[in-house]
C-alpha positions as CSV (number, residue, x, y, z in Angstrom):
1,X,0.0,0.0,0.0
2,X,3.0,2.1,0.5
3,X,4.4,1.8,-2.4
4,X,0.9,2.9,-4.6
5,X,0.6,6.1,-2.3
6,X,4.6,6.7,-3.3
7,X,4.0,6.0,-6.6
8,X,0.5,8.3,-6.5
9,X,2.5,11.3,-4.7
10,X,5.8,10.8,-6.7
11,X,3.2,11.3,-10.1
12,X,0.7,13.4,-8.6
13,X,-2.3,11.1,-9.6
14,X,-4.9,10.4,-8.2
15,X,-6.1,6.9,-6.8
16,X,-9.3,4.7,-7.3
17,X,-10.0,2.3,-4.6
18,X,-12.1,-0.6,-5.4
19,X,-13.2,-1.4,-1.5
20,X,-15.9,-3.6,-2.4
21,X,-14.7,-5.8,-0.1
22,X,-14.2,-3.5,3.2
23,X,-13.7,-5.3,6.5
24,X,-12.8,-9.1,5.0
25,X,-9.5,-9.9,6.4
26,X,-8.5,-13.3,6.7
27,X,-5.7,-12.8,8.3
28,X,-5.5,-10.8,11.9
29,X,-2.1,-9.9,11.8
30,X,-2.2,-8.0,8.2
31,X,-6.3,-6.3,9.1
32,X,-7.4,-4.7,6.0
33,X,-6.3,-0.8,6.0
34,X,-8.8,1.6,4.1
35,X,-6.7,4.1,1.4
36,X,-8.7,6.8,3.0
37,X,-7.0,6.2,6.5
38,X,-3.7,7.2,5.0
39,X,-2.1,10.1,5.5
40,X,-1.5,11.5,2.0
41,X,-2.4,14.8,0.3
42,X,-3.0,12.6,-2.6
43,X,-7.0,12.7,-3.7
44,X,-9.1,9.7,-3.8
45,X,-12.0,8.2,-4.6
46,X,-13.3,4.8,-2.8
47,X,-15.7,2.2,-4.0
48,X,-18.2,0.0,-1.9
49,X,-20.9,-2.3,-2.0
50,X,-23.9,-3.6,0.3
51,X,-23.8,-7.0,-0.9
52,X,-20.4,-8.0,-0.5
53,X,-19.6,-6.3,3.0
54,X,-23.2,-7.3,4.0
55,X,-23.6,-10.7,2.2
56,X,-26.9,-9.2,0.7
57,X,-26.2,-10.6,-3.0
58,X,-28.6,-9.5,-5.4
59,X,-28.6,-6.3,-3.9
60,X,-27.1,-3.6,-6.4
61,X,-26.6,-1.0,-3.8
62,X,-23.0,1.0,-4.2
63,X,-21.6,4.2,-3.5
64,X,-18.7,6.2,-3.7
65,X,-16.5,8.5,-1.2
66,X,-14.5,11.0,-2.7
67,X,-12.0,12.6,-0.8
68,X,-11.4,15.7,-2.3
69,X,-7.9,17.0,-1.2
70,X,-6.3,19.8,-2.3
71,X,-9.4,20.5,-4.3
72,X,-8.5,18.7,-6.8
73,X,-11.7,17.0,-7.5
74,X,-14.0,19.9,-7.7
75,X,-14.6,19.9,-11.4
76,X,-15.5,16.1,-11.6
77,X,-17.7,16.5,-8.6
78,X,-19.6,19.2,-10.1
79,X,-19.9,16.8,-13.2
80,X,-20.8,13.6,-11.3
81,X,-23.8,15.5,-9.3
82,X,-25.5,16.7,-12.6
83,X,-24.6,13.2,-13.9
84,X,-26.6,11.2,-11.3
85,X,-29.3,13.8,-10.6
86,X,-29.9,13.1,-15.0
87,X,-30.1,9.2,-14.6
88,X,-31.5,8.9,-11.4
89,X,-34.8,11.0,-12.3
90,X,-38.4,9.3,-10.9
């Protein structure tokens, strides 16, 4: 995980973190660390799902968290709010 946020900062891009699968570890001495509990000034965006961390499947329920540091997402959030207000009409 290091080594992506090194690589993110080093580049100055931004990361996309699937997290469908938030809270499955397997293993307790390696418990799964979210990318937005990381120190970084790098922005991201984070992906999850009802039916995986709440074994729910069928349930198409998803959502994203953008963490919007430095600003750098401000355009695209604009963007993505008239985006899902135009597909997600009654």
């Amino acid at each position: 995980m290091e080594d992506i946020i090194a690589i993110s900062e080093k580049h100055q891009v931004p990361l996309v973190a699937d997290e469908i699968y938030y809270g499955y570890a397997y293993d307790e001495e390696r418990p799964f660390i979210s990318f937005a509990h990381v120190n970084t000034t790098i922005p991201i965006i984070t992906l999850g799902a009802l039916s995986k961390i709440y074994s729910v499947p069928g349930w198409r329920l998803g959502w994203l968290i953008v963490y919007n540091r430095s600003n750098y997402f401000d355009d695209i959030l604009d963007k993505l709010k008239k985006f899902v207000m135009m597909n997600l009409h009654p």
